[in-house]
Short mmCIF file of the C-alpha atoms (twelve columns), coordinates in Angstrom:
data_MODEL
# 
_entry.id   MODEL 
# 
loop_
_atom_site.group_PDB 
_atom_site.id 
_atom_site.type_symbol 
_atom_site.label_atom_id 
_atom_site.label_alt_id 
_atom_site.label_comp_id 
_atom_site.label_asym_id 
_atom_site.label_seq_id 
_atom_site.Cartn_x 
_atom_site.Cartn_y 
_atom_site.Cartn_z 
_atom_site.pdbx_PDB_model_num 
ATOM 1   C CA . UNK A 1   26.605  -23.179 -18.945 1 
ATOM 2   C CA . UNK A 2   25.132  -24.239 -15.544 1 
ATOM 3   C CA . UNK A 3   23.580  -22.061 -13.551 1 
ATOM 4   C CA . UNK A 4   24.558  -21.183 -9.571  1 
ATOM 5   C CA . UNK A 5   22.250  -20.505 -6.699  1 
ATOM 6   C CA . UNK A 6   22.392  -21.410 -3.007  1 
ATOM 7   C CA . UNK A 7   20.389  -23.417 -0.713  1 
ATOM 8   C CA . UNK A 8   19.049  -22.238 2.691   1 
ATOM 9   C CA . UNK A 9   21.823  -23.978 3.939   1 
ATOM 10  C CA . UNK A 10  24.334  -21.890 2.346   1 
ATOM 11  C CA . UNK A 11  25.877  -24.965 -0.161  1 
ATOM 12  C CA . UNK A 12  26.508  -24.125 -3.655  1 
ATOM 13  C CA . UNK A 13  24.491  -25.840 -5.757  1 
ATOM 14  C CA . UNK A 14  24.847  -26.443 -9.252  1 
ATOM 15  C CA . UNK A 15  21.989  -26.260 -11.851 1 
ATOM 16  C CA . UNK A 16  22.049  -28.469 -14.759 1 
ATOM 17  C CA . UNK A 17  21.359  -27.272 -18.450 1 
ATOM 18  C CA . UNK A 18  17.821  -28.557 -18.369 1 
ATOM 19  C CA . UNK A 19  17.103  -27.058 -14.850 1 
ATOM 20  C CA . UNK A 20  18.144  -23.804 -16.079 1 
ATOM 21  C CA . UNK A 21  15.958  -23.958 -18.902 1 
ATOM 22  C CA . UNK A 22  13.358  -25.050 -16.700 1 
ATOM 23  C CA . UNK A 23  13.945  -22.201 -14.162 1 
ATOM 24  C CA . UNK A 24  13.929  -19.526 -16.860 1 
ATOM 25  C CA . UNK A 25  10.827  -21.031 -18.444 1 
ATOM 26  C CA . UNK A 26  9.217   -20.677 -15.164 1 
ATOM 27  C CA . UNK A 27  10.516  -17.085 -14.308 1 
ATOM 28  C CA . UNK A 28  9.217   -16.359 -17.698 1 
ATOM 29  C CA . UNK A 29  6.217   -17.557 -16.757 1 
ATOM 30  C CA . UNK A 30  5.911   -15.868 -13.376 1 
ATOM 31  C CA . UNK A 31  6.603   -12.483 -15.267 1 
ATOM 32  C CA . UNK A 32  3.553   -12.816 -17.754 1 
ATOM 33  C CA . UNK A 33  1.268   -14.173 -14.507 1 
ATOM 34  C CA . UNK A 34  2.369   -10.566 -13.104 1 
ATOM 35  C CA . UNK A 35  1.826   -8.583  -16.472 1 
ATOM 36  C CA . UNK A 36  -1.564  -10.228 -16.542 1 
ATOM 37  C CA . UNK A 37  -2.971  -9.859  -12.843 1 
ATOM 38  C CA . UNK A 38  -1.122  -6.356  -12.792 1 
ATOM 39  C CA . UNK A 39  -3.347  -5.382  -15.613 1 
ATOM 40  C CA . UNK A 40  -6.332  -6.598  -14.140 1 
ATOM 41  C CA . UNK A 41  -5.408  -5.294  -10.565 1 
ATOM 42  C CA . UNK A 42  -5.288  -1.867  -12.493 1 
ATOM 43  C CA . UNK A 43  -8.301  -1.773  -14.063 1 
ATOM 44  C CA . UNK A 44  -10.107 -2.842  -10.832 1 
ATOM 45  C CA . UNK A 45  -8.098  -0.420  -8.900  1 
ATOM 46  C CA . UNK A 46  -9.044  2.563   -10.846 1 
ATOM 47  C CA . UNK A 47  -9.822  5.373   -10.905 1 
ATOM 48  C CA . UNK A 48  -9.487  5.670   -6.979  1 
ATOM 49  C CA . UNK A 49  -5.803  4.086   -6.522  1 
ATOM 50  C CA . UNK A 50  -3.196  3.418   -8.846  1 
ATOM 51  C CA . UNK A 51  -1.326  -0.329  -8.820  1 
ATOM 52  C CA . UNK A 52  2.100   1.154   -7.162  1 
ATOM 53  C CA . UNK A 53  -0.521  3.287   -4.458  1 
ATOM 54  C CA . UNK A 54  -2.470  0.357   -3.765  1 
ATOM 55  C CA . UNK A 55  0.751   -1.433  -3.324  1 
ATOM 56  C CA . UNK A 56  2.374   0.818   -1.286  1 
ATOM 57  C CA . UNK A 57  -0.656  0.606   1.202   1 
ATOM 58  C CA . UNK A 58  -0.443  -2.697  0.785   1 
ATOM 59  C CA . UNK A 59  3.116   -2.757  2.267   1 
ATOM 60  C CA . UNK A 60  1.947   -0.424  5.168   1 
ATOM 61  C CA . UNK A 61  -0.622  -2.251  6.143   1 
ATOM 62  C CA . UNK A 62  0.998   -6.045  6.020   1 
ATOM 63  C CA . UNK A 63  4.310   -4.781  7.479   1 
ATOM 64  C CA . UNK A 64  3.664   -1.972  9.507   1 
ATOM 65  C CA . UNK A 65  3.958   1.970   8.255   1 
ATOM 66  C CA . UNK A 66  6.865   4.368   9.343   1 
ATOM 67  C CA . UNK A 67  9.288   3.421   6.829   1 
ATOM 68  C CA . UNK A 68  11.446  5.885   5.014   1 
ATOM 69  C CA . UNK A 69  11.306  6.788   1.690   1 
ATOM 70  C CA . UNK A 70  14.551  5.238   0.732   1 
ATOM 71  C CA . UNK A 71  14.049  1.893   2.437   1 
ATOM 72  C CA . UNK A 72  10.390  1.615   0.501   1 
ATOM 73  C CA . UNK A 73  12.485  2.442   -2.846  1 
ATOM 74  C CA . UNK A 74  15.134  -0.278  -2.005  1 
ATOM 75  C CA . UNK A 75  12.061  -2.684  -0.529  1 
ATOM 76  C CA . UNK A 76  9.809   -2.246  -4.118  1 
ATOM 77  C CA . UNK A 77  13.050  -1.850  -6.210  1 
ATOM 78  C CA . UNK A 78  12.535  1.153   -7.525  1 
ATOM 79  C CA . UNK A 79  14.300  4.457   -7.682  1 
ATOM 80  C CA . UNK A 80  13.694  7.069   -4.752  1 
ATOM 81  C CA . UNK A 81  12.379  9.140   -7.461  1 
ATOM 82  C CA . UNK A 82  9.788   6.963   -8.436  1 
ATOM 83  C CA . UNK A 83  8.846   5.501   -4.886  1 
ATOM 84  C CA . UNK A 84  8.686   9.825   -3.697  1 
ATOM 85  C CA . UNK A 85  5.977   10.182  -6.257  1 
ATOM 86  C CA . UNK A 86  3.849   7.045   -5.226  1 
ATOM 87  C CA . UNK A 87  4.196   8.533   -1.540  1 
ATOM 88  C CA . UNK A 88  3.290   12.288  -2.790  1 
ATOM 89  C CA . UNK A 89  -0.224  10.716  -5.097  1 
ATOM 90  C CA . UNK A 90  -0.975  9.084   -1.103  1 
ATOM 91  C CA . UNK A 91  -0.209  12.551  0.495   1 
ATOM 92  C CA . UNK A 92  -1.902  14.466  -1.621  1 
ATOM 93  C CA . UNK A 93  -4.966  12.007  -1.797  1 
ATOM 94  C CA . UNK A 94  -5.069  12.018  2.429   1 
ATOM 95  C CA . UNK A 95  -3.987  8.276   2.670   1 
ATOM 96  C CA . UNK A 96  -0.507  8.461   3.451   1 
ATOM 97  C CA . UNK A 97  1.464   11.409  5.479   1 
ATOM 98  C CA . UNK A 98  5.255   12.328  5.690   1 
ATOM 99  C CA . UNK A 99  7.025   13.163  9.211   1 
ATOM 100 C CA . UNK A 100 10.187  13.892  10.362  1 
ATOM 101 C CA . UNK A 101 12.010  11.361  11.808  1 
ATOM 102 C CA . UNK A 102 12.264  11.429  15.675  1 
ATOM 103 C CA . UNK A 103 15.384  9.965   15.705  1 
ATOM 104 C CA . UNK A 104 17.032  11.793  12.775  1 
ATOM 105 C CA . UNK A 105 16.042  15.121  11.626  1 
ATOM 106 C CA . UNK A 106 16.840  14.847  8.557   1 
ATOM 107 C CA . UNK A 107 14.948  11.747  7.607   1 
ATOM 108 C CA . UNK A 108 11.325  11.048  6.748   1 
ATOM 109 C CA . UNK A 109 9.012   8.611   7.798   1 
ATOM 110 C CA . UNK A 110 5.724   7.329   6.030   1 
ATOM 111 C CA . UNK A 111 2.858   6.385   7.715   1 
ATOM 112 C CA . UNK A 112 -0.993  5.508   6.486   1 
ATOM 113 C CA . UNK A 113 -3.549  7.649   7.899   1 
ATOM 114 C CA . UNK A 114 -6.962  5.857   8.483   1 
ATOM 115 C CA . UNK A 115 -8.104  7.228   5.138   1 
ATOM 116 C CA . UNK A 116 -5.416  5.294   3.926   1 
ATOM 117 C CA . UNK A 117 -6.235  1.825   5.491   1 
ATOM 118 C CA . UNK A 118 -10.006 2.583   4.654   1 
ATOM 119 C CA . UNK A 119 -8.822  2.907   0.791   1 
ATOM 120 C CA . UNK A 120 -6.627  -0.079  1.240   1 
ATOM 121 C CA . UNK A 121 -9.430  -2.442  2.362   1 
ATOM 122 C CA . UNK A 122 -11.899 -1.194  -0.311  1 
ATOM 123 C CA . UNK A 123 -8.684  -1.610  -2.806  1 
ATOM 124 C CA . UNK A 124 -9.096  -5.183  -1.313  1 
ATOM 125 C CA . UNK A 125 -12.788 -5.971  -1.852  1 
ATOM 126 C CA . UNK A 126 -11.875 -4.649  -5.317  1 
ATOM 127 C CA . UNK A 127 -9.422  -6.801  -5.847  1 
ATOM 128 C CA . UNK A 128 -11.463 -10.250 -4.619  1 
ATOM 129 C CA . UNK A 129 -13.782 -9.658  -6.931  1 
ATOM 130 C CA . UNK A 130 -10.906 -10.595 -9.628  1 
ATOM 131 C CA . UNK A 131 -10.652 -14.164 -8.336  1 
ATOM 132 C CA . UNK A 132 -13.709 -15.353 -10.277 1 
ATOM 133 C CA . UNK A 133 -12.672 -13.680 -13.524 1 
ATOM 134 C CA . UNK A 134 -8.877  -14.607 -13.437 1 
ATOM 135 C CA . UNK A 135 -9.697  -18.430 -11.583 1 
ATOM 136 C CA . UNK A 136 -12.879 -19.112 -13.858 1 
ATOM 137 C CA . UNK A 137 -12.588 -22.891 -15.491 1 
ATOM 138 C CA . UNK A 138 -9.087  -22.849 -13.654 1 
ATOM 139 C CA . UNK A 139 -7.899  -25.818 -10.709 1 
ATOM 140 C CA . UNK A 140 -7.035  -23.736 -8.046  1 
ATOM 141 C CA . UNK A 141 -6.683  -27.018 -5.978  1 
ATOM 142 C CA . UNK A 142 -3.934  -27.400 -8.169  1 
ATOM 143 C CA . UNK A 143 -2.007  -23.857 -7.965  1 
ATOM 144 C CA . UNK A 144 -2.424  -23.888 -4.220  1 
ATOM 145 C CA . UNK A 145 -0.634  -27.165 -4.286  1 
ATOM 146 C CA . UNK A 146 2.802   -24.626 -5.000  1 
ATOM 147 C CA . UNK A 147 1.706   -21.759 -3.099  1 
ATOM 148 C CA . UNK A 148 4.472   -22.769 -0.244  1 
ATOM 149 C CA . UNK A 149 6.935   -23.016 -2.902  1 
ATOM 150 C CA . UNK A 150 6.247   -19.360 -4.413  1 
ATOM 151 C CA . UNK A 151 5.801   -18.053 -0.801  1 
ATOM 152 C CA . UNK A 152 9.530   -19.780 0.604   1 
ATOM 153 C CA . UNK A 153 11.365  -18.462 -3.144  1 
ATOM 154 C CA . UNK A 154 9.554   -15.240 -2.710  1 
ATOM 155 C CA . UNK A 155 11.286  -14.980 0.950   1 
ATOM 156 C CA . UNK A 156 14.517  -16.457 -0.429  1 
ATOM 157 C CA . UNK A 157 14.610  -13.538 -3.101  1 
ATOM 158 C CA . UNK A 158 13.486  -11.106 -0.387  1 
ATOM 159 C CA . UNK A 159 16.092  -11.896 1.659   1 
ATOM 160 C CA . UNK A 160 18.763  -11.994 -0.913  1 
ATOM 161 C CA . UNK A 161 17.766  -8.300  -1.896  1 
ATOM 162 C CA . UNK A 162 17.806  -7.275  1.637   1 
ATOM 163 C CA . UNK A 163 21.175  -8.572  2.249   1 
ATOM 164 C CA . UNK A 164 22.577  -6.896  -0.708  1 
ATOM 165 C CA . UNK A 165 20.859  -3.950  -0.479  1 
ATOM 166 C CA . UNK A 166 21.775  -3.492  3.325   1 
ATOM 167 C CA . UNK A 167 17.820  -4.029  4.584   1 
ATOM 168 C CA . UNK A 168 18.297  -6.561  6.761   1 
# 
């Protein structure tokens, strides 16, 4: 059976057979790039950050801290369990802190301290130093030639999520 999925646009398209393989082939493919680079990312990362810290700093820093615990769960789609226990390792390593919320006293907010974006950056140089072992023998030329199309499906996903999961 065909597969549907929208446009920008907002007109139903229809996937053929083929494409569908295709697509799932390449999703397939995206999740064993991620297995791999997460792997490496870890071991790079260590012992001084785990891979969910890092990202979580990561997230701070790119879109600005002061989130609340449930919106970072429903942004990394993981459980509020889960994304609590990230944000507790940052607390209790002096990267990350927990406040009330201004505006609502019953709600938290998350916000890096400058320990934080100090371990962030290093997490960075860390994780440059990857491109030579993952990229060795490899065209980048030619992977950069799709890095628009990754970024605009990664912000077509993103926004699907959001909308469904009320973040927008």
């Amino acid at each position: 059976p065909a597969l549907a999925t929208q446009n920008t646009s907002d007109r139903s398209m229809t996937v053929s057979p083929d494409q569908g393989a295709r697509l799932v082939a390449l999703l397939t493919d995206i999740a064993i790039i991620n297995q791999l680079t997460s792997a490496a990312a870890t071991r790079v990362l260590a012992p001084q950050l785990g891979l969910s810290e890092y990202s979580l700093l990561n997230h701070m820093v790119r879109r600005g801290d002061g989130e609340t615990p449930t919106r970072l769960a429903r942004a990394f789609q993981v459980s509020k369990p889960s994304m609590t226990a990230t944000i507790g390792r940052l607390v209790a390593k002096g990267l990350a802190r927990v406040e009330d919320d201004a505006d609502d006293g019953r709600s938290k907010r998350v916000r890096i301290t400058d320990a934080g974006r100090a371990a962030h950056a290093e997490g960075r140089a860390r994780l440059a130093t990857l491109q030579g072992e993952l990229f060795d023998g490899y065209d980048i030329a030619a992977l950069l030639e799709h890095a628009d199309a990754l970024a605009n499906l990664r912000m077509h996903l993103d926004a699907q999520r959001n909308a469904r999961d009320g973040l927008a």
